[in-house]
C-alpha positions as CSV (number, residue, x, y, z in Angstrom):
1,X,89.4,-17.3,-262.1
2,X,91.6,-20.0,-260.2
3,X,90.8,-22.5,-263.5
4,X,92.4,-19.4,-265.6
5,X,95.4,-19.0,-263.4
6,X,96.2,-23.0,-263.1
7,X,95.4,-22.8,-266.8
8,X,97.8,-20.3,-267.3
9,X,100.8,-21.4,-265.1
10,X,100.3,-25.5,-266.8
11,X,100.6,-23.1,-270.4
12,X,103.9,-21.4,-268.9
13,X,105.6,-24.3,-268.2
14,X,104.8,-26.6,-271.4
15,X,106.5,-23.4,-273.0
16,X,109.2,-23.5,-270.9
17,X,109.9,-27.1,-271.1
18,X,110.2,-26.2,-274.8
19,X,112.7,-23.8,-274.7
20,X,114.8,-26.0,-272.6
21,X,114.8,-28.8,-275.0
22,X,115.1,-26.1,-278.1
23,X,117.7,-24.2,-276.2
24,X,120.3,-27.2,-275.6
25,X,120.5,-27.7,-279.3
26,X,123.1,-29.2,-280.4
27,X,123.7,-33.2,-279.1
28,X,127.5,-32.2,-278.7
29,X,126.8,-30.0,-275.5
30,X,127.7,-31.7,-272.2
31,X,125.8,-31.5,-269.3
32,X,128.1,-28.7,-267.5
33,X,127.6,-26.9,-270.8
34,X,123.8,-26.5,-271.0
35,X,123.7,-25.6,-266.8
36,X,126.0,-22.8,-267.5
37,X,124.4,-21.5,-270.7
38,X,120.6,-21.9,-268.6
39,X,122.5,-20.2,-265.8
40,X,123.4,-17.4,-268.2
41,X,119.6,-17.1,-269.8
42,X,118.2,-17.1,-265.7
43,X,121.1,-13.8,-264.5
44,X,120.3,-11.8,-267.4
45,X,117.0,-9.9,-266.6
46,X,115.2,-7.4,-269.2
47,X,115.3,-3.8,-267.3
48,X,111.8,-3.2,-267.9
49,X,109.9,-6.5,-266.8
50,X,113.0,-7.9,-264.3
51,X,111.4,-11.3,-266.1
52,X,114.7,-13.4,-266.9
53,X,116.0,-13.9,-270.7
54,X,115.1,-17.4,-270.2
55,X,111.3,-16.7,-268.8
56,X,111.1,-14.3,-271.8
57,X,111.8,-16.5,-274.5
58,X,113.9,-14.4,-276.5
59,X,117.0,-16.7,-276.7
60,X,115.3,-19.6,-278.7
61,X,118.4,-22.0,-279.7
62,X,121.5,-22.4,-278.9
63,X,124.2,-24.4,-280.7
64,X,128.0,-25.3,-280.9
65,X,130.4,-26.1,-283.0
66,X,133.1,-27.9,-281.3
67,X,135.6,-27.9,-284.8
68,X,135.4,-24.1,-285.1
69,X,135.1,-23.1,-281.1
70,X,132.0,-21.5,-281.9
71,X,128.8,-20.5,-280.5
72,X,125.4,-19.4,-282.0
73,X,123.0,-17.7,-279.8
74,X,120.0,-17.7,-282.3
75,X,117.5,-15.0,-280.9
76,X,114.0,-13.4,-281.2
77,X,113.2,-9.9,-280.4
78,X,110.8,-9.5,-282.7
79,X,107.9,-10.9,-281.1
80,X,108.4,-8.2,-278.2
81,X,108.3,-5.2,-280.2
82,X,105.3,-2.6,-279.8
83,X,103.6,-1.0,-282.2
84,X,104.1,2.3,-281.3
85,X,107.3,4.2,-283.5
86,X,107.8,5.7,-280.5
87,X,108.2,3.0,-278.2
88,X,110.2,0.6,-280.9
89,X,112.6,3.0,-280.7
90,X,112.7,2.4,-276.4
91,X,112.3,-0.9,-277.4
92,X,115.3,-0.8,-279.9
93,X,117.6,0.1,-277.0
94,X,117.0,-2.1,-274.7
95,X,117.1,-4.7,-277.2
96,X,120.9,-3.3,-277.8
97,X,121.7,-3.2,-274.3
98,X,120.3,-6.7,-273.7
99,X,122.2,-8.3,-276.5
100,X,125.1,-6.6,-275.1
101,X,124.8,-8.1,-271.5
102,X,123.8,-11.3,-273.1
103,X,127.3,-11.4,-275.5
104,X,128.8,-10.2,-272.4
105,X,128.2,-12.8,-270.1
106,X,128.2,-15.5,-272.8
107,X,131.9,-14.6,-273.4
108,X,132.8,-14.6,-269.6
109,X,130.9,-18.0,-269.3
110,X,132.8,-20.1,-272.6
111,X,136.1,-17.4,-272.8
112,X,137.5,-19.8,-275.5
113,X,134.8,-19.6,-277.9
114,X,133.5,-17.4,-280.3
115,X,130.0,-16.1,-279.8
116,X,128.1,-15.5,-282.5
117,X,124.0,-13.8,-282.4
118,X,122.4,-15.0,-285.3
């Protein structure tokens, strides 16, 4: 069972080693950039789990466009929908509220850019 969880917690981290790498995108991020976008995807919590956006994996790249002052928050609900009708529809809301925390405190972090969900 201890070979499972050790198994298990090596797996987590390869994944989240991943997403960091995936997440800082774009070369044209500075250093200050990427803490406060990680620091953004470690405050935002999903209501349900209280796992961080950033444990979750649902943010999966991030990019910006210094020319148009634009950010691109590319993201993946899908993989955490259910099955059930029923519960997609929970799921749908949550989803909505999360977004809307997530464009929320994107815009307080970068205030001069445009955030954009793709």
């Amino acid at each position: 069972m201890q070979c499972v969880r050790r198994c298990i917690t090596f797996l987590l981290a390869i994944l989240y080693i991943d997403y960091l790498i995936k997440a800082r995108g774009a070369d044209d991020m500075d250093t200050k950039m990427t803490k406060q976008i990680d620091d953004i995807l470690d405050r935002v919590k999903d209501p349900e789990s209280g796992l961080s956006m950033a444990r979750l994996g649902i943010v999966t790249r991030v990019r910006y466009n210094e020319k148009k002052r634009e950010m691109y928050v590319f993201t993946d609900f899908q993989k955490h929908f259910p099955a059930c009708n029923t519960c997609r529809g929970i799921a749908l809301a949550i989803m909505s509220s999360l977004m809307r925390t997530l464009k929320e405190e994107f815009e307080r972090e970068f205030p001069r850019l445009v955030i954009v969900f793709v």
